[in-house]
MARKOL-579139 format. One line per field, with one value per atom (N, C-alpha, C): residue number from 1; residue in one letter; atom name; y, x, z. Coordinates in steps of 0.2 Angstrom, whole numbers, always signed. Each point is the difference from the previous one (the first is absolute). Layout:
// residues N
num <- c(NUM | ...) .
residuo <- c(a | ...) .
atomo <- c(CA | ...) .
py <- c(Y | ...) .
px <- c(X | ...) .
pz <- c(Z | ...) .
END
This chain:
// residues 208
num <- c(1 | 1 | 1 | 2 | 2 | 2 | 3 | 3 | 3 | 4 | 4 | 4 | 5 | 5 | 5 | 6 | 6 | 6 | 7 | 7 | 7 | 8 | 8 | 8 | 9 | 9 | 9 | 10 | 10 | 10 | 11 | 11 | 11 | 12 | 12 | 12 | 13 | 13 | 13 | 14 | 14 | 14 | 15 | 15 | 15 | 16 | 16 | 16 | 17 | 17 | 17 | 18 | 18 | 18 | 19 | 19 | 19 | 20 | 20 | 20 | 21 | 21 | 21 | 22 | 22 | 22 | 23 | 23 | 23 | 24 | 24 | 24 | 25 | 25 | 25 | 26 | 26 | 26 | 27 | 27 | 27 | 28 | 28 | 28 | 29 | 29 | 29 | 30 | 30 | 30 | 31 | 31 | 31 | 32 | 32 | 32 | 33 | 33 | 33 | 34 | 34 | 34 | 35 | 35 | 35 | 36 | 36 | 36 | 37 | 37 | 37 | 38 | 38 | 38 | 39 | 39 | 39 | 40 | 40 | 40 | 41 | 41 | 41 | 42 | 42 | 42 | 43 | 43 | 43 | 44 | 44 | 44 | 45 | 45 | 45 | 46 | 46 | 46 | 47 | 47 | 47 | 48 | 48 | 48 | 49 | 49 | 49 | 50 | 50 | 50 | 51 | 51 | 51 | 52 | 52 | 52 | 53 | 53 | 53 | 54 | 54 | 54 | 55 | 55 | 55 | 56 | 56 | 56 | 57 | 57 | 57 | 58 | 58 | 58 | 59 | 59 | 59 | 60 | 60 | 60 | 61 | 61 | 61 | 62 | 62 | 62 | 63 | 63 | 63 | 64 | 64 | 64 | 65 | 65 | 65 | 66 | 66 | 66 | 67 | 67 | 67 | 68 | 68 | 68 | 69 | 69 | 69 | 70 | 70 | 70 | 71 | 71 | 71 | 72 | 72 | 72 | 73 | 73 | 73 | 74 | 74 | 74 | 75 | 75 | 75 | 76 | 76 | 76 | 77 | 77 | 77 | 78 | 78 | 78 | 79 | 79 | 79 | 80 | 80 | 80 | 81 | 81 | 81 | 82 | 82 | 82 | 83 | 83 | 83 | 84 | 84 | 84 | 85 | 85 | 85 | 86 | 86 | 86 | 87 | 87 | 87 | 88 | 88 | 88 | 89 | 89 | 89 | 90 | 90 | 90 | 91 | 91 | 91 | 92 | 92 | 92 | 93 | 93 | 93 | 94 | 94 | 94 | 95 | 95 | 95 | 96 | 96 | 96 | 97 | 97 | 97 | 98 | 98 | 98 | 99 | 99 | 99 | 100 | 100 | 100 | 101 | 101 | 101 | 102 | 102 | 102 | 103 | 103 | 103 | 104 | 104 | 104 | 105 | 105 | 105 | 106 | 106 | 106 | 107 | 107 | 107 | 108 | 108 | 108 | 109 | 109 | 109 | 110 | 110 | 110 | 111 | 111 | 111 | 112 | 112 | 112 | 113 | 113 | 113 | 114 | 114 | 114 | 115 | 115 | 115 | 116 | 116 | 116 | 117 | 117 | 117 | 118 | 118 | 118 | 119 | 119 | 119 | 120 | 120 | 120 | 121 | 121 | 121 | 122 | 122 | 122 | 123 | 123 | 123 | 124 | 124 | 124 | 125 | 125 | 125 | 126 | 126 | 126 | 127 | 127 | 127 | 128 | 128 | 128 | 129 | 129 | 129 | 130 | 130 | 130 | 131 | 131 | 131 | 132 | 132 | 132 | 133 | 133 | 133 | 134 | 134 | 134 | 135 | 135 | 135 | 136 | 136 | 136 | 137 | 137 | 137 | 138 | 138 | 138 | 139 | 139 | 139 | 140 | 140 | 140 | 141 | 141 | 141 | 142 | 142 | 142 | 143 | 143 | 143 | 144 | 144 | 144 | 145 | 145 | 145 | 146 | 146 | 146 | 147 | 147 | 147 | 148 | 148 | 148 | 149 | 149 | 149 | 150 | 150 | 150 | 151 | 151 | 151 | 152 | 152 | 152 | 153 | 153 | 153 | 154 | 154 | 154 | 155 | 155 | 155 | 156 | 156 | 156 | 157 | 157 | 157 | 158 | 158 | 158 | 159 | 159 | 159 | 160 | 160 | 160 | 161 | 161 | 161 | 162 | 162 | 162 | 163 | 163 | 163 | 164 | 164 | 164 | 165 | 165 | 165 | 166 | 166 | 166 | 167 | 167 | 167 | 168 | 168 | 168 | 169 | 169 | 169 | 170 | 170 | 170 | 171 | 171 | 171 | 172 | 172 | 172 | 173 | 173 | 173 | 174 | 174 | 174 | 175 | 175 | 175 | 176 | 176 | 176 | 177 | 177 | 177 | 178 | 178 | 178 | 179 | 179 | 179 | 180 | 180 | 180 | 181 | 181 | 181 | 182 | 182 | 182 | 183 | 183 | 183 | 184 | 184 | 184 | 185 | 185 | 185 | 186 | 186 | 186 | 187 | 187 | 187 | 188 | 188 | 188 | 189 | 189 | 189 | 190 | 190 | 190 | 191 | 191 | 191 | 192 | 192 | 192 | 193 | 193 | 193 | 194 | 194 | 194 | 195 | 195 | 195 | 196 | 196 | 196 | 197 | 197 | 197 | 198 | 198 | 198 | 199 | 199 | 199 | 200 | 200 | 200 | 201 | 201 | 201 | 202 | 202 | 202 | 203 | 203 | 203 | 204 | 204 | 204 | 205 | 205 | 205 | 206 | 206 | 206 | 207 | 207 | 207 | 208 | 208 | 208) .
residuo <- c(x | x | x | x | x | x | x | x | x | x | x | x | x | x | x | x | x | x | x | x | x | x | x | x | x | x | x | x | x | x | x | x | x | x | x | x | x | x | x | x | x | x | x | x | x | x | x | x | x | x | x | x | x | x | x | x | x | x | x | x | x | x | x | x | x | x | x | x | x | x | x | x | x | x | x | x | x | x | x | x | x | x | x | x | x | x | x | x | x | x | x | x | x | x | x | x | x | x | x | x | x | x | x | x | x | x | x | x | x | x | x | x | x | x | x | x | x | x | x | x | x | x | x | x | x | x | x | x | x | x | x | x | x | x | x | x | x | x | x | x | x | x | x | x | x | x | x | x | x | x | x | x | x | x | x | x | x | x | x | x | x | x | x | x | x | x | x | x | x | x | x | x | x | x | x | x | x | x | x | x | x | x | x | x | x | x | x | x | x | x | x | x | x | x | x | x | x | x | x | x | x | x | x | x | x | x | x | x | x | x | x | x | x | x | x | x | x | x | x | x | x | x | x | x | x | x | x | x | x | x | x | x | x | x | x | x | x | x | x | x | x | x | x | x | x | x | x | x | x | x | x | x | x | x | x | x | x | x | x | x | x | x | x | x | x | x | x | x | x | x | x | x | x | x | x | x | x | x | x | x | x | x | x | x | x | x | x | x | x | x | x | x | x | x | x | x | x | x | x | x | x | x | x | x | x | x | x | x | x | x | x | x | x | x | x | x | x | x | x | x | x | x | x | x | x | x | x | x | x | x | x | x | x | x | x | x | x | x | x | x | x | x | x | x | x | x | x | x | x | x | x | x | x | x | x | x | x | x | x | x | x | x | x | x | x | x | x | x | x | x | x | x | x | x | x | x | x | x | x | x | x | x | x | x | x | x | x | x | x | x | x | x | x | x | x | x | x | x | x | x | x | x | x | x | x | x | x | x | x | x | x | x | x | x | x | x | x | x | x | x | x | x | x | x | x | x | x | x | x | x | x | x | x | x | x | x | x | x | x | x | x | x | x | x | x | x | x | x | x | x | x | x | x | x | x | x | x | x | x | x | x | x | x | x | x | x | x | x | x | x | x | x | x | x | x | x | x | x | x | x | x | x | x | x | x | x | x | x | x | x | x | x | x | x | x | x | x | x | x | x | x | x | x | x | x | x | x | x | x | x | x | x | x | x | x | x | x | x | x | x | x | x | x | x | x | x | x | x | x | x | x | x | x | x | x | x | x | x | x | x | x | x | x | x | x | x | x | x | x | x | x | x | x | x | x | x | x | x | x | x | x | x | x | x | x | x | x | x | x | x | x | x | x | x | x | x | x | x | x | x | x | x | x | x | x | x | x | x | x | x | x | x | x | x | x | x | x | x | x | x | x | x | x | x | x | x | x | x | x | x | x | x | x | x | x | x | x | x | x | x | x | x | x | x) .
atomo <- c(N | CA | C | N | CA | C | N | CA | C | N | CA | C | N | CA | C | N | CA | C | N | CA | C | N | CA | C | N | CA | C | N | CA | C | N | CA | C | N | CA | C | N | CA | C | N | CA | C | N | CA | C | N | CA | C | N | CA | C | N | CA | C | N | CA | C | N | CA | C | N | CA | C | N | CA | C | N | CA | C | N | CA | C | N | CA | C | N | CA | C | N | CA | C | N | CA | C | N | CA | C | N | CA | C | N | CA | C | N | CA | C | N | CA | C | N | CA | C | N | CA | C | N | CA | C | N | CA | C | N | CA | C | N | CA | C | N | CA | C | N | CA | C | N | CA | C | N | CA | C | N | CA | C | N | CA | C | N | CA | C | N | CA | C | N | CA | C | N | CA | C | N | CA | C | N | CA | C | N | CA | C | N | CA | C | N | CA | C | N | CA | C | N | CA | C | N | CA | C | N | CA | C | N | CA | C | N | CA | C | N | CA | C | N | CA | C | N | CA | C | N | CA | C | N | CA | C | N | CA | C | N | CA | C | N | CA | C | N | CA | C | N | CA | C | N | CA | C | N | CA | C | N | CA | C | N | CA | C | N | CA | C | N | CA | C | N | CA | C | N | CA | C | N | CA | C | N | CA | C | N | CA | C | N | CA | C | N | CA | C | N | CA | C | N | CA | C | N | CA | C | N | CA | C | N | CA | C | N | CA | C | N | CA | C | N | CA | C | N | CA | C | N | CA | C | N | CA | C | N | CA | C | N | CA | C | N | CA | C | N | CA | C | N | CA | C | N | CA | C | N | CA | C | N | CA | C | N | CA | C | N | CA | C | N | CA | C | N | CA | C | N | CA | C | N | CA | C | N | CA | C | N | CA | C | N | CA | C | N | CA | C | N | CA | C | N | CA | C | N | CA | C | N | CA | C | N | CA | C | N | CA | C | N | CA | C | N | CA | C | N | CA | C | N | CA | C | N | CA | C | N | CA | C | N | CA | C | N | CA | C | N | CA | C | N | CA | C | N | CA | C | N | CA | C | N | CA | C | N | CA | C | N | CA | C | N | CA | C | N | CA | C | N | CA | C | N | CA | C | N | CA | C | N | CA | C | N | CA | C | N | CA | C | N | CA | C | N | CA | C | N | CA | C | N | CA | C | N | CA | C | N | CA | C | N | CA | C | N | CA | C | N | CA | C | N | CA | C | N | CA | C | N | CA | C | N | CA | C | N | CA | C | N | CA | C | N | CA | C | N | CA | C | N | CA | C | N | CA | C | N | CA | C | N | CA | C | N | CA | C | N | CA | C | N | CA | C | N | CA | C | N | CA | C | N | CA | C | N | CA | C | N | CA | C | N | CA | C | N | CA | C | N | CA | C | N | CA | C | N | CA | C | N | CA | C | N | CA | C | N | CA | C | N | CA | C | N | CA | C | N | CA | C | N | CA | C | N | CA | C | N | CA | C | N | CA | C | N | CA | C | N | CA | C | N | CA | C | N | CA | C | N | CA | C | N | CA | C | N | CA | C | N | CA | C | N | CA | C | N | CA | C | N | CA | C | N | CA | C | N | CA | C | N | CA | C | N | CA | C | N | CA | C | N | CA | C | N | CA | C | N | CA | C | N | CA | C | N | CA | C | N | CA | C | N | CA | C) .
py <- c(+670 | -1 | -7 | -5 | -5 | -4 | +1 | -2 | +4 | +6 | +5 | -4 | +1 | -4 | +7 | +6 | +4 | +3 | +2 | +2 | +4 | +9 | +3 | -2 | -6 | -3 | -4 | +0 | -3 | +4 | -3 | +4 | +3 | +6 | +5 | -6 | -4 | -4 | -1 | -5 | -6 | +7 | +3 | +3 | +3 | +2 | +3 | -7 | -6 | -8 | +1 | +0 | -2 | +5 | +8 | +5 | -3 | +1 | -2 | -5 | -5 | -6 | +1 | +4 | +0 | +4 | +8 | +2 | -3 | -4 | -5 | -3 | -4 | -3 | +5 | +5 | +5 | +4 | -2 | +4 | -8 | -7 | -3 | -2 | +2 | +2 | +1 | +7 | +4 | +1 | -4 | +0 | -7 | -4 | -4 | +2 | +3 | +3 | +6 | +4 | +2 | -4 | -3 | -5 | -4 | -2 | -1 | +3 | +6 | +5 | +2 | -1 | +5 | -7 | -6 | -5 | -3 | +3 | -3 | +0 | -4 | +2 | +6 | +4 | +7 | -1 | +3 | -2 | +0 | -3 | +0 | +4 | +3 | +5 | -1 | +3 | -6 | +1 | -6 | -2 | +6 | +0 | +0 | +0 | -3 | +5 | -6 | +3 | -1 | -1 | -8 | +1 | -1 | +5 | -1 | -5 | -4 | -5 | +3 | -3 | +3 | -6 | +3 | -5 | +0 | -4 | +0 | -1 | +3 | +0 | +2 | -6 | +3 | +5 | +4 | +3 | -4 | +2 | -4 | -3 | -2 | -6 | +3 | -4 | +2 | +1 | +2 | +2 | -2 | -4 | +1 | +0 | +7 | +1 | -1 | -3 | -2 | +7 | -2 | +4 | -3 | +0 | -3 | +5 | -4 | +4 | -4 | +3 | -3 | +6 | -5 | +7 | -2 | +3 | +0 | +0 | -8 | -1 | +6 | +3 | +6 | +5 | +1 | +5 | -2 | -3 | -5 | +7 | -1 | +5 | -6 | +4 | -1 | +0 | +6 | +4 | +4 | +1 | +7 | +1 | +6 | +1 | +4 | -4 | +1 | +2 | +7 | +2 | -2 | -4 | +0 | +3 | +5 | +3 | -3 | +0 | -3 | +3 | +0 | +3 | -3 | +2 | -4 | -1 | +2 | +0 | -6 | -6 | -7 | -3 | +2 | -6 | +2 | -5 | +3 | -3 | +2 | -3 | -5 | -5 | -5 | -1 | -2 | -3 | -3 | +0 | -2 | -5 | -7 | -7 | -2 | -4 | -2 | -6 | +2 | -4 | -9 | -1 | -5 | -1 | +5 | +2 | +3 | -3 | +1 | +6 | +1 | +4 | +0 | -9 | +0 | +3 | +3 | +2 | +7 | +2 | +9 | +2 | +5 | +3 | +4 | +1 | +6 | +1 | +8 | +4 | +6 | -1 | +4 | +6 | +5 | +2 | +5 | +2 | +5 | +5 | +6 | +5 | +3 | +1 | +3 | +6 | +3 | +9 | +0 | +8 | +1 | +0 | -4 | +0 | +8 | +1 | +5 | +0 | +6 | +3 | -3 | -6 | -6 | -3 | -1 | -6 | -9 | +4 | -5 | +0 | -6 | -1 | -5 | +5 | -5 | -3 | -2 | -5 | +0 | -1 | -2 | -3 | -6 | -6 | +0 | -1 | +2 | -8 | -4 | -4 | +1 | -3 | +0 | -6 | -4 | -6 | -1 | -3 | +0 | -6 | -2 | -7 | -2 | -6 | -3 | -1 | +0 | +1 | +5 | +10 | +2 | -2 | -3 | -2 | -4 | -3 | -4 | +2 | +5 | +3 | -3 | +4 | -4 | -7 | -5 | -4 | -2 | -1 | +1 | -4 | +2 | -4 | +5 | -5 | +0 | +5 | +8 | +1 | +2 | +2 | +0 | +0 | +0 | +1 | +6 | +4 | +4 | -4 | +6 | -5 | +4 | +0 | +6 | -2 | +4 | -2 | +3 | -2 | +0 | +4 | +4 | +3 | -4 | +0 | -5 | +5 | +7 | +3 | +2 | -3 | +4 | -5 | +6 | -1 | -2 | -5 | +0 | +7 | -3 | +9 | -2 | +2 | -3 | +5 | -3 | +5 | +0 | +4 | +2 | -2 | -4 | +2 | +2 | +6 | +4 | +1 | -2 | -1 | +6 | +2 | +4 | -5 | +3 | -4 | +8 | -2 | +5 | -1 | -4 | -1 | -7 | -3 | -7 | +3 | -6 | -1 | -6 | +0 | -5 | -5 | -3 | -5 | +1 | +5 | +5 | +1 | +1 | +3 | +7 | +6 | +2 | -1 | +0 | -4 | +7 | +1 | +2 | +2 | +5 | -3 | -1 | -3 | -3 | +3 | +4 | +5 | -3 | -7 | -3 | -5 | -1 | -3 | +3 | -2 | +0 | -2 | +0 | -6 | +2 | -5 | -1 | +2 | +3 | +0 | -6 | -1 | -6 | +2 | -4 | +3 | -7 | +4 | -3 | +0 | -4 | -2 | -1 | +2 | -1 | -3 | -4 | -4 | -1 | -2 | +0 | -8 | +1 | -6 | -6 | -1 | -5 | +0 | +1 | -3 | -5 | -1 | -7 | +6 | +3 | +3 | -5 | +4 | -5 | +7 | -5 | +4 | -1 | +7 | +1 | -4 | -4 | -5 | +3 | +1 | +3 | -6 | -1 | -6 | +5 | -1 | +1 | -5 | +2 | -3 | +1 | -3 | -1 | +1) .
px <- c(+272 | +7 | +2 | -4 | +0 | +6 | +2 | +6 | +6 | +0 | +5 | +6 | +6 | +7 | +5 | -2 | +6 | -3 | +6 | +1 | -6 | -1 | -4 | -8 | +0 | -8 | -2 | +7 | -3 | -6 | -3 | -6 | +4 | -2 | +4 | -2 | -7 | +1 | +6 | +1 | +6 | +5 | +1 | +7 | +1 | -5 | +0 | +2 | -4 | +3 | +7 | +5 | +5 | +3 | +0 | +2 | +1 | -8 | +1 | +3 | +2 | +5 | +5 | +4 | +3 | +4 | -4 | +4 | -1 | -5 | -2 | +6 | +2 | +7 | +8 | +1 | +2 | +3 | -6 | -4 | +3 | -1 | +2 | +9 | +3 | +7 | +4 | -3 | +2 | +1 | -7 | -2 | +7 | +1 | +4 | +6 | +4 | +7 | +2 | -7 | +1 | +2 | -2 | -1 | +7 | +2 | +8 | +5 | -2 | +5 | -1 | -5 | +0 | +4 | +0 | +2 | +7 | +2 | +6 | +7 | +2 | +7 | +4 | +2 | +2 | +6 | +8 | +6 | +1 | +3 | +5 | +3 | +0 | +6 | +5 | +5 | +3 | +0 | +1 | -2 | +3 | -5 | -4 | -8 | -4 | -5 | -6 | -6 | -8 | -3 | -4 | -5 | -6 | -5 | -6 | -4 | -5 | -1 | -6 | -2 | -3 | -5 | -9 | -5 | -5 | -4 | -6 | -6 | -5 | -7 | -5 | -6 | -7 | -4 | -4 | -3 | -3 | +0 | -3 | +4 | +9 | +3 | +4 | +3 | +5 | +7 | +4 | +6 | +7 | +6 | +5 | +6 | +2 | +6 | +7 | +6 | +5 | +4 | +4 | +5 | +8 | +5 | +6 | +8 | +3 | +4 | +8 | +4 | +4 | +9 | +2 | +6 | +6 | +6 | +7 | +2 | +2 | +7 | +5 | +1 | +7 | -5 | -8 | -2 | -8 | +1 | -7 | -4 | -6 | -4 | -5 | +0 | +0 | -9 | -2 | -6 | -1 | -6 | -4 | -6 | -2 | -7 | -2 | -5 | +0 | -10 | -2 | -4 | -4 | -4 | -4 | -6 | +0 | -4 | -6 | -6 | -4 | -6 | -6 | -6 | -3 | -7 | -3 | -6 | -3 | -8 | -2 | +3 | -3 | +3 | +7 | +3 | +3 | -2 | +1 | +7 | +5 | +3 | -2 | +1 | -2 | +6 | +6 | +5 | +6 | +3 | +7 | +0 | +5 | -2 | +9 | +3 | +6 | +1 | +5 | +2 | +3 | +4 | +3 | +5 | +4 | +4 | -10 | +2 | -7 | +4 | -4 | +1 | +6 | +3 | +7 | +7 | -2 | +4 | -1 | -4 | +1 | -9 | +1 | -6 | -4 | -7 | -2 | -6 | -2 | -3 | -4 | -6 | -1 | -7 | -1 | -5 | +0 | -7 | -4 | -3 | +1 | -2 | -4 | -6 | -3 | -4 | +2 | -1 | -7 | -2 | -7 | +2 | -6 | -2 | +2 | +3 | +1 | -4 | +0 | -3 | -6 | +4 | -3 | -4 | +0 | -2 | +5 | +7 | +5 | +3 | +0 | +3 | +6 | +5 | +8 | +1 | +2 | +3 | +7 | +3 | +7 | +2 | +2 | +2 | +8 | +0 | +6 | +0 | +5 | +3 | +6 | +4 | +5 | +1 | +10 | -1 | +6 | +1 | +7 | +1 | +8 | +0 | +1 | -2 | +0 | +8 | +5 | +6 | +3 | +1 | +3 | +7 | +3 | +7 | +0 | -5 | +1 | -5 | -3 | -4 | -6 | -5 | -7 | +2 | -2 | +1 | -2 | +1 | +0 | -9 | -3 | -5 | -4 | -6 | -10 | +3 | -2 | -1 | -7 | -3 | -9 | -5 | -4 | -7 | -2 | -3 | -5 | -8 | -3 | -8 | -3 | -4 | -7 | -4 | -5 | -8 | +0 | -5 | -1 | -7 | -2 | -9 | -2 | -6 | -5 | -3 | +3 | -1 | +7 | +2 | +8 | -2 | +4 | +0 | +7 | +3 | +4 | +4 | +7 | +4 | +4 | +8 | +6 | +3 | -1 | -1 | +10 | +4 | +6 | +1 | +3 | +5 | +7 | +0 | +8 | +0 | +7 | +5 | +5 | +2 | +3 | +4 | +7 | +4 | +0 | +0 | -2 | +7 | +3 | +4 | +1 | +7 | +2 | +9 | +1 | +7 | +3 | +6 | +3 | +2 | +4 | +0 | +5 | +3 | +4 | -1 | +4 | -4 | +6 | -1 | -7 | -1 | -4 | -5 | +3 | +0 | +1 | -5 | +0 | -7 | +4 | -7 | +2 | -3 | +5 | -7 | +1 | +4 | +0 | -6 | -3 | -8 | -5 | -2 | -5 | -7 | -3 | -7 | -3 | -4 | -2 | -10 | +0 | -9 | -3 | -8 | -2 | -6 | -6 | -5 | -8 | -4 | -5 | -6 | +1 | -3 | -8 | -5 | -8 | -2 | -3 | +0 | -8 | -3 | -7 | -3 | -5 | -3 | -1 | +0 | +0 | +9 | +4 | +7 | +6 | +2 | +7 | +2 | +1 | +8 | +2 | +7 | +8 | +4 | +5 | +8 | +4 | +5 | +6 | +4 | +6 | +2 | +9 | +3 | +9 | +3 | +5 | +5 | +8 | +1 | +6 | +5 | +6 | +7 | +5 | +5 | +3 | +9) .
pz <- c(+251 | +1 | -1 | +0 | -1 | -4 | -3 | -6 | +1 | +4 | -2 | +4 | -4 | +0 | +3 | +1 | +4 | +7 | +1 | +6 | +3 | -6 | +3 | -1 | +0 | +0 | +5 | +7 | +5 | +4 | +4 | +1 | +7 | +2 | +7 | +4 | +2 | +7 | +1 | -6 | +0 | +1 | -1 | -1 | +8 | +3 | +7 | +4 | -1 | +6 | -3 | -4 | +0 | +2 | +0 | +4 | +6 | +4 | +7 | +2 | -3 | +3 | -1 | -6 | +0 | +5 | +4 | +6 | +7 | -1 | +6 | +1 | -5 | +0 | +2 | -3 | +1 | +6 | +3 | +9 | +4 | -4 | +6 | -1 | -7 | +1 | +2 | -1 | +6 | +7 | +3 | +7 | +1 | -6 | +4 | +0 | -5 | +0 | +6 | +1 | +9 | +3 | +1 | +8 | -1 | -6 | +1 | +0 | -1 | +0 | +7 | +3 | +9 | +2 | +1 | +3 | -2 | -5 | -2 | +5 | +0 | +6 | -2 | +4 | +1 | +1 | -5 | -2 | +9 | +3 | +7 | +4 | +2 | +3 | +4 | +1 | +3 | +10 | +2 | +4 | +7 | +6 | +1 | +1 | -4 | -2 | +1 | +0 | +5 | -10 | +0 | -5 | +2 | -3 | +1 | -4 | +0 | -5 | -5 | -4 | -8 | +3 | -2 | +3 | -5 | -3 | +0 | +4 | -2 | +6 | -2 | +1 | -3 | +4 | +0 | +4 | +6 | +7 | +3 | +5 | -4 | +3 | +6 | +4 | +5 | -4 | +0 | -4 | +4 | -1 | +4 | -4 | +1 | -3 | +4 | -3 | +3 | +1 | +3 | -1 | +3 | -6 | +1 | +3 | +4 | -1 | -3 | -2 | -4 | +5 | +4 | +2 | +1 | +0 | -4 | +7 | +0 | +3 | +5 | -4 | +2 | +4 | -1 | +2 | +4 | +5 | +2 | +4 | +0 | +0 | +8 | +5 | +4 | +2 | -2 | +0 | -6 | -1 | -6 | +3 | -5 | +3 | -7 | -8 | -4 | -1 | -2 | -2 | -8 | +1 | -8 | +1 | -4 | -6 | -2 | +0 | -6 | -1 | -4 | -1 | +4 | +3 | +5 | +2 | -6 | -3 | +2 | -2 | -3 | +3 | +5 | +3 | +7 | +4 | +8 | +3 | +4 | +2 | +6 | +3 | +8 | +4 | -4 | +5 | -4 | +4 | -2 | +4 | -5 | +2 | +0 | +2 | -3 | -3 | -2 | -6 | +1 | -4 | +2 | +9 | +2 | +7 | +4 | +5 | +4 | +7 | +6 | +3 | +3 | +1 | +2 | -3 | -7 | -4 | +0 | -2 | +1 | +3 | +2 | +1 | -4 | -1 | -4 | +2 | +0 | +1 | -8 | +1 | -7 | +3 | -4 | +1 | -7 | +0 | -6 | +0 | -4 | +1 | -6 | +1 | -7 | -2 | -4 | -1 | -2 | +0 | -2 | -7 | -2 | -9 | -5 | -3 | -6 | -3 | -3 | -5 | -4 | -3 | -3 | +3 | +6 | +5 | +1 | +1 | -2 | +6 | +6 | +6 | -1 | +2 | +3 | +7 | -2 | +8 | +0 | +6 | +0 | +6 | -2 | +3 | +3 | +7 | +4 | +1 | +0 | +3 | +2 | +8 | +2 | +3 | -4 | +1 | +3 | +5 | +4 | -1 | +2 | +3 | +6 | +3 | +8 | +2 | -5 | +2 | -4 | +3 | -3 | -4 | +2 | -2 | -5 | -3 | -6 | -5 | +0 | -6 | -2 | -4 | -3 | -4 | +1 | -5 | -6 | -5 | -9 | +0 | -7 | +0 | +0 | +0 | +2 | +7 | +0 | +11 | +2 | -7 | +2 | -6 | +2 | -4 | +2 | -4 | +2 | -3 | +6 | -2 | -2 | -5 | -1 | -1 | +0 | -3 | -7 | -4 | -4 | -3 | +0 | -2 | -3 | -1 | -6 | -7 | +4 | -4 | -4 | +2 | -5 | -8 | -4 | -6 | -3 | -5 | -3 | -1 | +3 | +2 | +2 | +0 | +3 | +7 | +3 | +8 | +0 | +1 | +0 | +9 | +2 | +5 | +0 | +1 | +2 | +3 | +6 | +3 | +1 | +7 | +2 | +4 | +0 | +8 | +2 | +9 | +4 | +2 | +3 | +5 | +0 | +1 | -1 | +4 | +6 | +2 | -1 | +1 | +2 | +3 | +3 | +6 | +4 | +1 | +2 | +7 | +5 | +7 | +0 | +3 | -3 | -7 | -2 | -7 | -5 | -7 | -5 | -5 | -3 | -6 | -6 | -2 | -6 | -5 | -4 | -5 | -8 | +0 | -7 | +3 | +2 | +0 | -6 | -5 | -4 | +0 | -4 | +0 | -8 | -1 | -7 | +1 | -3 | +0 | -2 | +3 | -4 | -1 | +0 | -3 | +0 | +1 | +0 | -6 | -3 | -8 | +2 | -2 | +1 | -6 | +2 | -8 | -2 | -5 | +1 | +2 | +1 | +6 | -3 | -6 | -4 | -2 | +4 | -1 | +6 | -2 | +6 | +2 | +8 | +1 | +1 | -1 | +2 | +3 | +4 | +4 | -4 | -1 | -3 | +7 | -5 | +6 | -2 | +5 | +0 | +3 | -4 | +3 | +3 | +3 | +4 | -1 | -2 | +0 | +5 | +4 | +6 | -3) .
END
């Protein structure tokens, strides 16, 4: 083959390495246009409504995810108590930490509960937090109000673990208090990356 100038005289090695690299490349495209698309900012709703933060994390790590709340002037939300969702093979809940407003500002309380494994062998958890403020009369204040904490497996593998969000219950500043059932929240997600990568936090700016 020595001499031969076309195409069908390349030898099948050579022709399988360029295969393979080429979906190699392909596979790491794609893995990357995921990972932007799970963490990308999620369009706003309007106010007032709870974001949970978009995270990467290698296996092994501790994980903290934020969670913001963002609330409308005319409709201040006093209290909530919002449920997430998540698969719970590889990642454990610990605690709820706060945020930038510490104990003097509102209170919080959280706990988790986790179902026997399916069919599959697939365990969910669901995260109850409940967050008041230390002065009902003036509502939860805007911002950073916690982090959630997790563990991470060493065995987890590259996977985007879904947090979904439920609002339970959220009042007013009202006495007697009122609910508030235009309270929202946005889902967030915990991105598993493999052990050879940076994580980074999806970062939210708030406007006043």
């Amino acid at each position: 083959m020595a001499g031969c100038k076309y195409l069908h005289c390349f030898r099948p090695q050579a022709l399988e390495v360029v295969v393979v690299v080429a979906m190699a490349s392909a596979m790491a495209i794609s893995s990357s246009a995921l990972r932007a698309q799970e963490n990308a900012p999620q369009p706003a709703p309007p106010p007032p409504y709870l974001t949970i933060g978009a995270v990467d994390a290698s296996p092994g790590a501790s994980v903290m995810v934020p969670l913001y709340f963002s609330p409308d002037p005319k409709t201040p939300v006093a209290s909530f108590t919002v449920a997430i969702e998540f698969v719970s093979n590889n990642l454990t809940f610990q605690e709820a930490a706060y945020g930038v407003a510490g104990p003097e500002s509102l209170q919080l309380a959280s706990s988790v509960t986790t179902a026997v494994a399916d069919d599959k062998g697939v365990k969910r958890s669901q995260l109850r937090l409940t967050a008041k403020s230390a002065d009902p009369g003036r509502g939860l204040p805007e911002g950073l109000l916690a982090y959630f904490i997790f563990n991470l497996s060493l065995d987890a593998k590259p996977f985007v673990i879904r947090l979904t969000p439920t609002v339970l219950a959220a009042s007013d500043t009202q006495k007697p208090a009122r609910a508030v059932s235009a309270l929202s929240a946005q889902a967030g997600a915990v991105t598993v990356m493999s052990a050879d990568m940076t994580p980074t936090m999806a970062c939210f700016f708030f406007t006043h």
